[in-house]
N, C-alpha and C positions, 0 to 999 in steps of 0.2 A: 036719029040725029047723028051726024055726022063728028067726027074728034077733029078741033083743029091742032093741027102741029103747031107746039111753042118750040122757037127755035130760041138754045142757048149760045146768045151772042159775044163778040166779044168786050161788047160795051157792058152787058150783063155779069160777066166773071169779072171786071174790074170792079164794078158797083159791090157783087161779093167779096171781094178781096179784102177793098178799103173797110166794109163794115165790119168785117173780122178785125183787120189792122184797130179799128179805132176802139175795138172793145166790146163790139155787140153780142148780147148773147145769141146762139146759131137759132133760138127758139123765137125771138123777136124778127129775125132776118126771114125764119121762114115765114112766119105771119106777115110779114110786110110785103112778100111776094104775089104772098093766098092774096089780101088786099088788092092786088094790082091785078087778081086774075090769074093768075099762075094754078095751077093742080100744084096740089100737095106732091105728088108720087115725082112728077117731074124739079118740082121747085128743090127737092131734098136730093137727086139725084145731079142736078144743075151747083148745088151746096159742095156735095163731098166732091164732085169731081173736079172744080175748080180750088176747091182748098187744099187738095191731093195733090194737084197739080201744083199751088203753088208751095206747099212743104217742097215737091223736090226741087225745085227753082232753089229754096234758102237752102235746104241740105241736099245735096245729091247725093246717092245712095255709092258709094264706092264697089265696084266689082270684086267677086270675094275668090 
């Protein structure tokens, strides 16, 4: 059986964003994913690197 590539979109890391922003626990967001089809290994992956990404957006890390 063949893997399909799930591509993390940029409609997808907003949808993560907002749900963080609005309070969700990161354990409901990933079940919500799994739901829609998502792998765990990717949906958790798709989680911290957009949340990563957007921590440095609010704080940028200053060069030391």
């Amino acid at each position: 059986m063949a893997a399909i590539a799930q591509t993390i979109t940029p409609e997808l890391r907003r949808w993560i964003v907002a749900q963080a922003e609005a309070g969700c626990r990161p354990e409901d967001v990933l079940q919500a994913m799994k739901a829609s089809g998502w792998e765990e290994d990717v949906a958790i992956e798709a989680m911290e690197a957009t949340l990563r990404q957007r921590l440095d957006e609010l704080h940028p890390r200053r060069p030391e």
